[in-house]
PyMOL Python script that loads the backbone (N, CA, C, O; Angstrom):
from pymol import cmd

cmd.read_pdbstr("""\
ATOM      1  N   UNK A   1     140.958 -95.756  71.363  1.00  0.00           N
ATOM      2  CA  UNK A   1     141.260 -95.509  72.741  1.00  0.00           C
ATOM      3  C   UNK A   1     141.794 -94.094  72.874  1.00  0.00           C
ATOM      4  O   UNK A   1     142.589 -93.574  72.091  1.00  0.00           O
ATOM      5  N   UNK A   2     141.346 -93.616  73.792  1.00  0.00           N
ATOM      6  CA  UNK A   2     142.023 -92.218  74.403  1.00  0.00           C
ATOM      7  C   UNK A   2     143.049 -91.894  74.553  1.00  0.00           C
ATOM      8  O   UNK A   2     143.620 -92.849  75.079  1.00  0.00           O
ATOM      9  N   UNK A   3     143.957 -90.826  74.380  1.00  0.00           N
ATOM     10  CA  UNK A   3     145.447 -90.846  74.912  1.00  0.00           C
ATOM     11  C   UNK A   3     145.334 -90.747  76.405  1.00  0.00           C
ATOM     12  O   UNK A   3     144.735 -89.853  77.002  1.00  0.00           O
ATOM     13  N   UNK A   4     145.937 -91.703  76.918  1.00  0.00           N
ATOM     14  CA  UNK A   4     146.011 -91.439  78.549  1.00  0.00           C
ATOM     15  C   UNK A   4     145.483 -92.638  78.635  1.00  0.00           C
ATOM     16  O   UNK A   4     146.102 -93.278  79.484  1.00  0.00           O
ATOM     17  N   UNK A   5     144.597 -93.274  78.140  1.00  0.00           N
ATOM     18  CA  UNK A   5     143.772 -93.883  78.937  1.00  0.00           C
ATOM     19  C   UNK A   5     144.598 -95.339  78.485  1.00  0.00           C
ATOM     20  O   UNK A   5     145.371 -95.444  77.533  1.00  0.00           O
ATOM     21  N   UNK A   6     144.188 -96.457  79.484  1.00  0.00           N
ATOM     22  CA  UNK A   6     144.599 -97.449  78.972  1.00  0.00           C
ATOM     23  C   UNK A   6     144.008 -98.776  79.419  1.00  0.00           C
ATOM     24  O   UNK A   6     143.489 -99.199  80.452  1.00  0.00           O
ATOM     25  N   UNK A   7     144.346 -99.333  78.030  1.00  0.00           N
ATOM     26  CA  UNK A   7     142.900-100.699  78.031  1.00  0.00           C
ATOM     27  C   UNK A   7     143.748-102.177  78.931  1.00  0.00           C
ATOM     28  O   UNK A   7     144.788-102.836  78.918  1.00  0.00           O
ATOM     29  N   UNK A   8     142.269-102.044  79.725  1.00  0.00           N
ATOM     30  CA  UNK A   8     142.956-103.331  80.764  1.00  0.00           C
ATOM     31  C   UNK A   8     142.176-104.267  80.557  1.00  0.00           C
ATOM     32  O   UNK A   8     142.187-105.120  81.445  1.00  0.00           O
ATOM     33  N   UNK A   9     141.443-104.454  79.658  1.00  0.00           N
ATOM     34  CA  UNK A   9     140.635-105.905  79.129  1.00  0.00           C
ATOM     35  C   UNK A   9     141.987-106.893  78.837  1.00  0.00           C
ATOM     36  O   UNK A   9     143.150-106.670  78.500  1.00  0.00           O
ATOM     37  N   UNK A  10     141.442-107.727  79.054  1.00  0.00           N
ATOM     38  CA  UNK A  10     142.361-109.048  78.444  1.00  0.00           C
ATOM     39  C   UNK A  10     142.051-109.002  77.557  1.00  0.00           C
ATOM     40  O   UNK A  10     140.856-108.932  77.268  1.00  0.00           O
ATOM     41  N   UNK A  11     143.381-109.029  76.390  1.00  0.00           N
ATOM     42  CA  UNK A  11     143.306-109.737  75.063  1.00  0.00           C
ATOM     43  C   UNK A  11     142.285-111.442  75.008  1.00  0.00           C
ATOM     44  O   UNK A  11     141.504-111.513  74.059  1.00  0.00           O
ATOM     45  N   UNK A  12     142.313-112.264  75.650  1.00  0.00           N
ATOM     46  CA  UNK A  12     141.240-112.941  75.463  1.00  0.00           C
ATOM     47  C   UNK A  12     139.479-113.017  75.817  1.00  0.00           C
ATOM     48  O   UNK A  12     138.434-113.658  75.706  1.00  0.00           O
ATOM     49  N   UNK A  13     139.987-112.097  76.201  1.00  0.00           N
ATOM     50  CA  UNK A  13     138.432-111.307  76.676  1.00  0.00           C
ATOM     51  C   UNK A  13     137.369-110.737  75.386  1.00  0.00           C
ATOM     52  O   UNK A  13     136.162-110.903  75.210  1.00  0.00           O
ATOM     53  N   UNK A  14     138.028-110.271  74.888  1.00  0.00           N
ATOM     54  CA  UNK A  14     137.858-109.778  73.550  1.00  0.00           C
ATOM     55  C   UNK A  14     137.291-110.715  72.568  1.00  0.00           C
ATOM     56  O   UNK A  14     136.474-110.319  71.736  1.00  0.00           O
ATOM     57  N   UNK A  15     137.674-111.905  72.623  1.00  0.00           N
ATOM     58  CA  UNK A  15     137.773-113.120  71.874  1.00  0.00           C
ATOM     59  C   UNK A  15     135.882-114.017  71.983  1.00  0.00           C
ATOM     60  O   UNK A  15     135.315-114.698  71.129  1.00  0.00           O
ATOM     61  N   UNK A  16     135.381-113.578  73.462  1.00  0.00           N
ATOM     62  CA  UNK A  16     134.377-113.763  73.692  1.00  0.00           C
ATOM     63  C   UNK A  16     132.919-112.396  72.902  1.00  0.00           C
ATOM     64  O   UNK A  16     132.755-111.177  72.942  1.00  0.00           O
ATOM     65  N   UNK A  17     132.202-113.581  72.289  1.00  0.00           N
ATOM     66  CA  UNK A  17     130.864-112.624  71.297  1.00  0.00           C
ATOM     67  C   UNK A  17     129.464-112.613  71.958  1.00  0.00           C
ATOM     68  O   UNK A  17     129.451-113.451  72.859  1.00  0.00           O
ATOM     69  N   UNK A  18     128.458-112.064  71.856  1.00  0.00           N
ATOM     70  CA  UNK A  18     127.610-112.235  72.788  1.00  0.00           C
ATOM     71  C   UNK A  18     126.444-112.257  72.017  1.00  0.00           C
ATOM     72  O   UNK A  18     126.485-111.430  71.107  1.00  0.00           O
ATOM     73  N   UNK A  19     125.729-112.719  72.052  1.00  0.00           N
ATOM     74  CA  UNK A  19     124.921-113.366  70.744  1.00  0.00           C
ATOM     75  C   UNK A  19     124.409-112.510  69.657  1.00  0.00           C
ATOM     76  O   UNK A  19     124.490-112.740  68.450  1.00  0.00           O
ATOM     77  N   UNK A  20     123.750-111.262  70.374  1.00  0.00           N
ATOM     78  CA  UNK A  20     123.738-110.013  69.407  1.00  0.00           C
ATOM     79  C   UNK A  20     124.769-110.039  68.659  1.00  0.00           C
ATOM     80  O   UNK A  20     124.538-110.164  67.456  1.00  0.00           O
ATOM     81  N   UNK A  21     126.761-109.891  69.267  1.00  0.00           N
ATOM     82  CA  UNK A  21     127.749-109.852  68.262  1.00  0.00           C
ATOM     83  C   UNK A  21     127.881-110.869  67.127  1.00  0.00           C
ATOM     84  O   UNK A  21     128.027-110.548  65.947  1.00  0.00           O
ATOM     85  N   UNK A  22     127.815-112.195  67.612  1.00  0.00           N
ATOM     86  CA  UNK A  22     127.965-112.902  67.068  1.00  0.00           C
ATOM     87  C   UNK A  22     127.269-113.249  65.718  1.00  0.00           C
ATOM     88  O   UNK A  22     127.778-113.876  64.789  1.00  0.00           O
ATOM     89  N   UNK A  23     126.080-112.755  65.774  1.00  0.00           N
ATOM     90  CA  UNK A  23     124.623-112.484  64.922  1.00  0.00           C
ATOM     91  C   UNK A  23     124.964-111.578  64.313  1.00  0.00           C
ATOM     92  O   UNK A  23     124.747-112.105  63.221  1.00  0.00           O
ATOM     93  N   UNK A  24     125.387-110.472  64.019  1.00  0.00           N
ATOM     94  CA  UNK A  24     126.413-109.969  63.034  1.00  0.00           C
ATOM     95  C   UNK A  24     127.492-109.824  62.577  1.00  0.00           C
ATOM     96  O   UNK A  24     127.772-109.226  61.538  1.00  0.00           O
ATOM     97  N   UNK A  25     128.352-110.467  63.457  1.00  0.00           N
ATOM     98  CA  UNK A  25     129.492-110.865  62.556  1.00  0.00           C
ATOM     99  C   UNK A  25     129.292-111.854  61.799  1.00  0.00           C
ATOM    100  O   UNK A  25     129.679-111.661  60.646  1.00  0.00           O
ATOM    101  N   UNK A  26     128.599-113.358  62.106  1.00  0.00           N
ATOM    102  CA  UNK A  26     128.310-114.391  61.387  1.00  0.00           C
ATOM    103  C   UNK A  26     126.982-114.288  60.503  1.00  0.00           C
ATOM    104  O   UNK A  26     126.499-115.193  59.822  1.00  0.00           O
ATOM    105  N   UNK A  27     126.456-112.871  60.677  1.00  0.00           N
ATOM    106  CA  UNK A  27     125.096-112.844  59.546  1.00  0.00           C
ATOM    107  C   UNK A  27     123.741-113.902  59.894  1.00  0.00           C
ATOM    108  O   UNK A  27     122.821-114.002  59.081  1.00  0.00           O
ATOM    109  N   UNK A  28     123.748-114.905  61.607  1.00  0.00           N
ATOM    110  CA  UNK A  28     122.905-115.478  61.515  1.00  0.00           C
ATOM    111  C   UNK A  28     122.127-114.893  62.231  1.00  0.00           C
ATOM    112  O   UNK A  28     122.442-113.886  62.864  1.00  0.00           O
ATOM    113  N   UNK A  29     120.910-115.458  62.253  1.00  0.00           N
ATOM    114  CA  UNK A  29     119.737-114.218  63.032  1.00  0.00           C
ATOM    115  C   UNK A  29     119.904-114.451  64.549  1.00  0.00           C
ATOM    116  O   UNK A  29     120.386-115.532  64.887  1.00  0.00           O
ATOM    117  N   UNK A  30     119.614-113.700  65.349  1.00  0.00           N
ATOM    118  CA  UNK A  30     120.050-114.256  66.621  1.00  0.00           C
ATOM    119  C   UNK A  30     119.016-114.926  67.211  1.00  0.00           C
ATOM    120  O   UNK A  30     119.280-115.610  68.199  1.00  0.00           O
ATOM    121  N   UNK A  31     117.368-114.844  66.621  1.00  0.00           N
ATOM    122  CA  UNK A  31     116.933-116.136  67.055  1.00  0.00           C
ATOM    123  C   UNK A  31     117.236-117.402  66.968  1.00  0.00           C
ATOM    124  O   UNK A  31     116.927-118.320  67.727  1.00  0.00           O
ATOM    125  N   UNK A  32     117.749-117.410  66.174  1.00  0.00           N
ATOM    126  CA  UNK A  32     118.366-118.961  65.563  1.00  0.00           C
ATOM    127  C   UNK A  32     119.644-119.079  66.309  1.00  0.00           C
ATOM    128  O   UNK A  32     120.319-120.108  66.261  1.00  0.00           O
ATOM    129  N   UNK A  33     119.953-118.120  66.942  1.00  0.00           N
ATOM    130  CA  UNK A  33     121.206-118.958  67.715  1.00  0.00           C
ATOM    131  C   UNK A  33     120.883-119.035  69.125  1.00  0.00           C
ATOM    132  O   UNK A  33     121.748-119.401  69.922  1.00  0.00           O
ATOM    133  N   UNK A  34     119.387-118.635  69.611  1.00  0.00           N
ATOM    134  CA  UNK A  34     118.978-119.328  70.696  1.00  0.00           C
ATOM    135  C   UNK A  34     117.966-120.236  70.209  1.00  0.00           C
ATOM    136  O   UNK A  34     117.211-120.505  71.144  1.00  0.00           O
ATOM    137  N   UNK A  35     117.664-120.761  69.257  1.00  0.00           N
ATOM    138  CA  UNK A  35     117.018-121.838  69.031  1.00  0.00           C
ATOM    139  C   UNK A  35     117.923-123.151  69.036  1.00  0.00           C
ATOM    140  O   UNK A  35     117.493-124.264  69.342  1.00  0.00           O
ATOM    141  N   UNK A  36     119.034-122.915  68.714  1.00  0.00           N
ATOM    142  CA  UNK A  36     120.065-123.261  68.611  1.00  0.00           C
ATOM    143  C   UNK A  36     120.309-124.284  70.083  1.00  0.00           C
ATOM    144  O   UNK A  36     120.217-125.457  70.443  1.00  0.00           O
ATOM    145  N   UNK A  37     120.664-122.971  70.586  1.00  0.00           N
ATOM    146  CA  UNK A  37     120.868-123.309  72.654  1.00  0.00           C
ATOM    147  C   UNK A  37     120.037-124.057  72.526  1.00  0.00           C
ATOM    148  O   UNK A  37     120.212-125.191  72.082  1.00  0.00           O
ATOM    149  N   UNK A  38     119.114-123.658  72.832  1.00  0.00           N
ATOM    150  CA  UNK A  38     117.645-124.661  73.170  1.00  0.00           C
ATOM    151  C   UNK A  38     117.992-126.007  72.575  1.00  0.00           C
ATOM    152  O   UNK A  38     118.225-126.919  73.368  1.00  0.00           O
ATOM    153  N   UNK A  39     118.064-126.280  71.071  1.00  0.00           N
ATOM    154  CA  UNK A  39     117.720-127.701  70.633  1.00  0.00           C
ATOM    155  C   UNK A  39     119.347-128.347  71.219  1.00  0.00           C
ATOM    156  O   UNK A  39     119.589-129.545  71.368  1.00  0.00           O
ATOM    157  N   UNK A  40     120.098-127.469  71.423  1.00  0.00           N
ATOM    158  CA  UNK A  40     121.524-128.509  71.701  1.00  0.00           C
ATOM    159  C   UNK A  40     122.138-128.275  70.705  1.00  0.00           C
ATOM    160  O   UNK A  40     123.126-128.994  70.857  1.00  0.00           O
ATOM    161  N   UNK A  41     122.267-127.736  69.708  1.00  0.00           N
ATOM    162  CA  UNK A  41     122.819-127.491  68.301  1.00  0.00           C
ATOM    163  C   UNK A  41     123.389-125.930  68.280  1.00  0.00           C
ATOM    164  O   UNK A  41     122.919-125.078  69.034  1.00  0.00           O
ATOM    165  N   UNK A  42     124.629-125.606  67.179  1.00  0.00           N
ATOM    166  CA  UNK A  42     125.106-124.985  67.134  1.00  0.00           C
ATOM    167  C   UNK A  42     126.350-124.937  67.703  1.00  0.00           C
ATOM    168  O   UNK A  42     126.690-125.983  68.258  1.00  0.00           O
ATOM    169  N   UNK A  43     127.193-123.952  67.730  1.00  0.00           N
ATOM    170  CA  UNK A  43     128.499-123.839  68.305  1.00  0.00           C
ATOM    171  C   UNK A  43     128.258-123.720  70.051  1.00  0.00           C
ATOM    172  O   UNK A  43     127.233-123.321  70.603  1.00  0.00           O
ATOM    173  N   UNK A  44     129.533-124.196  70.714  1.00  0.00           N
ATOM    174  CA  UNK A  44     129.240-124.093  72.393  1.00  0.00           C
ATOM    175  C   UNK A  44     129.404-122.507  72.822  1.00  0.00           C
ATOM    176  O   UNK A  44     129.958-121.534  72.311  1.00  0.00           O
ATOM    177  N   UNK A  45     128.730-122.716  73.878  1.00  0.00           N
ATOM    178  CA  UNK A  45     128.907-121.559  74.394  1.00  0.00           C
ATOM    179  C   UNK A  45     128.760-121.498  75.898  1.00  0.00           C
ATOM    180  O   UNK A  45     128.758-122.507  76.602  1.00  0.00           O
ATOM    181  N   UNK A  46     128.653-120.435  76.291  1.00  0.00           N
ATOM    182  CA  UNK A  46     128.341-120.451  77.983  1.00  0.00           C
ATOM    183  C   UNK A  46     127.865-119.470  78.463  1.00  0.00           C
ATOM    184  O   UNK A  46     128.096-118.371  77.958  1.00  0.00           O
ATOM    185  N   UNK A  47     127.161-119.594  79.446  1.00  0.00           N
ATOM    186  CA  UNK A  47     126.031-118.338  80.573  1.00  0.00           C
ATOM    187  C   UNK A  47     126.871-118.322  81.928  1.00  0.00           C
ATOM    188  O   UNK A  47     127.390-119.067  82.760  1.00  0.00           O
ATOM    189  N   UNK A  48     126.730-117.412  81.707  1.00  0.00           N
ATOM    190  CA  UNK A  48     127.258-116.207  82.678  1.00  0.00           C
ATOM    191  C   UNK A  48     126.513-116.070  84.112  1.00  0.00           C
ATOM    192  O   UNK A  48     125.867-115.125  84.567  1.00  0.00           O
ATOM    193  N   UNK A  49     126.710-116.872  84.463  1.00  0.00           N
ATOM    194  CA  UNK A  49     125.699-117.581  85.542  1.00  0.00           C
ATOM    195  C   UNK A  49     124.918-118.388  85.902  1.00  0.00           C
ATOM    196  O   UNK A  49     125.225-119.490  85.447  1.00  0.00           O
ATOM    197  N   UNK A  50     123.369-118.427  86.961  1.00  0.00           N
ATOM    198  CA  UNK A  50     122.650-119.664  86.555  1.00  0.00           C
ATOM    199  C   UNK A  50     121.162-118.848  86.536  1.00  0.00           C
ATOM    200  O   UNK A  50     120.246-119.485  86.015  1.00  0.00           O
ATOM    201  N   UNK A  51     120.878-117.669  86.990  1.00  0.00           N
ATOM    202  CA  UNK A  51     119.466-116.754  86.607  1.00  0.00           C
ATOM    203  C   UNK A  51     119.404-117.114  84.444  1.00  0.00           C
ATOM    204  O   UNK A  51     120.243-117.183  83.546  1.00  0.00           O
ATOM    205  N   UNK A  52     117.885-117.236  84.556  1.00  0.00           N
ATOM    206  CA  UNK A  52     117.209-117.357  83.422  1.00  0.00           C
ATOM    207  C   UNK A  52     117.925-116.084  82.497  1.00  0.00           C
ATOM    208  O   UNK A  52     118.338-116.269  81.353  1.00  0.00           O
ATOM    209  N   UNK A  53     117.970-115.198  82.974  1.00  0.00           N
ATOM    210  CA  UNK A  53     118.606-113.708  82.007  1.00  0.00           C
ATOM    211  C   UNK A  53     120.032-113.590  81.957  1.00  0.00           C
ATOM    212  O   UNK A  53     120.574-112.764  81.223  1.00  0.00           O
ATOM    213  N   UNK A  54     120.645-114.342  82.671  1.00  0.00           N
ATOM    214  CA  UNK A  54     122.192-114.576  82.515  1.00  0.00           C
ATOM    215  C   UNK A  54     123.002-114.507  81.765  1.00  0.00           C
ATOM    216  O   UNK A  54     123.289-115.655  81.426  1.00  0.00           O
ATOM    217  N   UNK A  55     123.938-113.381  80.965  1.00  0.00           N
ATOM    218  CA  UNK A  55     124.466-113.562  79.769  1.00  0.00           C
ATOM    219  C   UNK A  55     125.193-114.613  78.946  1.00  0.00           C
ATOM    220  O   UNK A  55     126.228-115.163  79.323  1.00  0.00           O
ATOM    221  N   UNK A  56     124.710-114.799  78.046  1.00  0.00           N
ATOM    222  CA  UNK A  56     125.184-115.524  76.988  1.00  0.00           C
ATOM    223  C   UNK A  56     126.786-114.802  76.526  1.00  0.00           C
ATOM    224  O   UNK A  56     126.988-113.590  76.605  1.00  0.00           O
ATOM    225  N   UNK A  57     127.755-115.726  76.082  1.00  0.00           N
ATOM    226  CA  UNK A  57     128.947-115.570  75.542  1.00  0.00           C
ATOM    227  C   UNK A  57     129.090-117.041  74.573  1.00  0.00           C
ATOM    228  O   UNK A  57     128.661-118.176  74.780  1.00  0.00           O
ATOM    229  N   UNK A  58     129.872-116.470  73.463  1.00  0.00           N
ATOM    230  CA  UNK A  58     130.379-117.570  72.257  1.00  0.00           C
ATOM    231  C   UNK A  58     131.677-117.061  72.215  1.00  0.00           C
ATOM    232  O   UNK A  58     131.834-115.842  72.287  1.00  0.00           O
ATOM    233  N   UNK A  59     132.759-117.914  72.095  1.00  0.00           N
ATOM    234  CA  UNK A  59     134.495-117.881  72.072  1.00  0.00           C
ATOM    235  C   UNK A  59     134.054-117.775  71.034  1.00  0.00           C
ATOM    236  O   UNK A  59     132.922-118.130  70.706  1.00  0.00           O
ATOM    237  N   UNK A  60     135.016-117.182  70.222  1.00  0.00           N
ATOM    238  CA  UNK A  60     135.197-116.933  69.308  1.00  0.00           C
ATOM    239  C   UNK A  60     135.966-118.332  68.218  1.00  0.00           C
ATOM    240  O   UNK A  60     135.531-118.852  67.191  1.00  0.00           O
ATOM    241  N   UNK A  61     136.904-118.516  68.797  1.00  0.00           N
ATOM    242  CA  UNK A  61     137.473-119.903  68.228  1.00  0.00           C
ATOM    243  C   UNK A  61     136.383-120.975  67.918  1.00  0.00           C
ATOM    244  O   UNK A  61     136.230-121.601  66.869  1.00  0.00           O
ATOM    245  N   UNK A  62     135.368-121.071  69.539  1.00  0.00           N
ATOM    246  CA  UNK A  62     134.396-122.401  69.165  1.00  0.00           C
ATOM    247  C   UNK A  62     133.830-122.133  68.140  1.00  0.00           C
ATOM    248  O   UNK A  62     133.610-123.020  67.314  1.00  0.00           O
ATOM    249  N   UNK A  63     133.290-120.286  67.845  1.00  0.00           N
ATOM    250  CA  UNK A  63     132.349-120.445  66.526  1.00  0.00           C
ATOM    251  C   UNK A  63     133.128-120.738  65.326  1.00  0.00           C
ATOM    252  O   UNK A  63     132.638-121.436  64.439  1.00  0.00           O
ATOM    253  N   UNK A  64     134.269-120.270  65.236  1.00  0.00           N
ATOM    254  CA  UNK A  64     135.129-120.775  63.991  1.00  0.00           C
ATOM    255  C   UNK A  64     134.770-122.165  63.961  1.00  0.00           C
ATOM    256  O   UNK A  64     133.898-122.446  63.139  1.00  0.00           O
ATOM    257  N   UNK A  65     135.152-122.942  64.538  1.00  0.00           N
ATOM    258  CA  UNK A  65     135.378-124.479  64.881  1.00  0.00           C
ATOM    259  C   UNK A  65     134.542-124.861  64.294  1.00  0.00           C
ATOM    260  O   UNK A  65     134.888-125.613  63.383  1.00  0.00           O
ATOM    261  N   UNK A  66     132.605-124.531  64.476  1.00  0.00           N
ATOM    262  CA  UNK A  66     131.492-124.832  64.526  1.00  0.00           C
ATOM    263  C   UNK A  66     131.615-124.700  63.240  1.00  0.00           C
ATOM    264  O   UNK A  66     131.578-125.725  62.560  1.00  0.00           O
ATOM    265  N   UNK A  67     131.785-123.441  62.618  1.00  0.00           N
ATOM    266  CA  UNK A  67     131.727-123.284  60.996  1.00  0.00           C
ATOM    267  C   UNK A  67     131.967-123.858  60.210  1.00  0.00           C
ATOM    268  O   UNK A  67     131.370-123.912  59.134  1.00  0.00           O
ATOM    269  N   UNK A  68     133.604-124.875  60.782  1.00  0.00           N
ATOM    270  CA  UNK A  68     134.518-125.211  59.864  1.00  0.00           C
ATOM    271  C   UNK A  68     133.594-126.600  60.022  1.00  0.00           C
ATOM    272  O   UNK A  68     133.147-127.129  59.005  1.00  0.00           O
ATOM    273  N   UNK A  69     133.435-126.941  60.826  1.00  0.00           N
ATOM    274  CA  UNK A  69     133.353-128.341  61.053  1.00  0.00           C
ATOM    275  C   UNK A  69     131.898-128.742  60.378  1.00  0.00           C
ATOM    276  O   UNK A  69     131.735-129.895  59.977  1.00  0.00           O
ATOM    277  N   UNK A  70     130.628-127.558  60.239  1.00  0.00           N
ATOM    278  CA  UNK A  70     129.724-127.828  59.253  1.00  0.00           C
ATOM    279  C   UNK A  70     129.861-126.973  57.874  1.00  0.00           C
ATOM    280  O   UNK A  70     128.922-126.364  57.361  1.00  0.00           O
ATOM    281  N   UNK A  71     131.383-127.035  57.284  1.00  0.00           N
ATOM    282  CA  UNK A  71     131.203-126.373  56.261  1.00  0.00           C
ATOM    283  C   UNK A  71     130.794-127.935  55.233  1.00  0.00           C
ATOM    284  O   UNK A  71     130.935-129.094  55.621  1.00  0.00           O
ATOM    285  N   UNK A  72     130.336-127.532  54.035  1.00  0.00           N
ATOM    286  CA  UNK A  72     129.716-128.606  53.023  1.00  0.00           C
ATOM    287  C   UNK A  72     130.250-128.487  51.923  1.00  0.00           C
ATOM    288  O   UNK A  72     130.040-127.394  51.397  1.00  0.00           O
ATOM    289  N   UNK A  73     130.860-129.182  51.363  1.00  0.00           N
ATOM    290  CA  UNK A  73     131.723-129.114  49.857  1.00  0.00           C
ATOM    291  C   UNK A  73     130.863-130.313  49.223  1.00  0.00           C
ATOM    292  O   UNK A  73     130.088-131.096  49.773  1.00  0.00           O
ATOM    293  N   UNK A  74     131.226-130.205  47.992  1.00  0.00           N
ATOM    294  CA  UNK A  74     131.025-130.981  46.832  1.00  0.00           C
ATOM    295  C   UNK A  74     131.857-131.499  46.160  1.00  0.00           C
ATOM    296  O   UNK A  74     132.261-130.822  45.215  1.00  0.00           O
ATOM    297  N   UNK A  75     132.395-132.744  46.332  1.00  0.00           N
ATOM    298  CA  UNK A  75     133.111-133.229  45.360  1.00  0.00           C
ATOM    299  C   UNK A  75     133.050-133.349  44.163  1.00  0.00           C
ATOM    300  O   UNK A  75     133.969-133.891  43.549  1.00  0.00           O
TER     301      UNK A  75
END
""", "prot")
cmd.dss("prot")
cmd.show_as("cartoon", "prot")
cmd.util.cbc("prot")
cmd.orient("prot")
């Protein structure tokens, strides 16, 4: 940030990924996380309206959640 300038985003604002982000922070391809949408699968998320091109957003927490909750161990 700039000196002077000052950030008026909400700290939870921030918290929201947008599928491109999310697709590299989590390394998955981002087709697959609208294939995802589509089949009903994957972590929740929400559109940013109701137009077909409407942005996509993923909380950040739900994708944690999603991760944890299909992580797979081996006993």
């Amino acid at each position: 940030m700039k000196a002077g300038t000052m950030n008026t985003e909400l700290p939870e604002a921030q918290e929201w990924l947008s599928p491109r982000t999310a697709s590299k922070v989590y390394d998955i391809p981002a087709q697959t996380l609208a294939r995802w949408r589509c089949e009903g699968t994957g972590p929740a998320y929400t559109k940013l309206g109701n137009a077909a091109n409407s942005p996509i957003r993923y909380r950040r927490k739900d994708f944690e959640a999603w991760v944890t909750a299909n992580l797979i161990t081996h006993a």
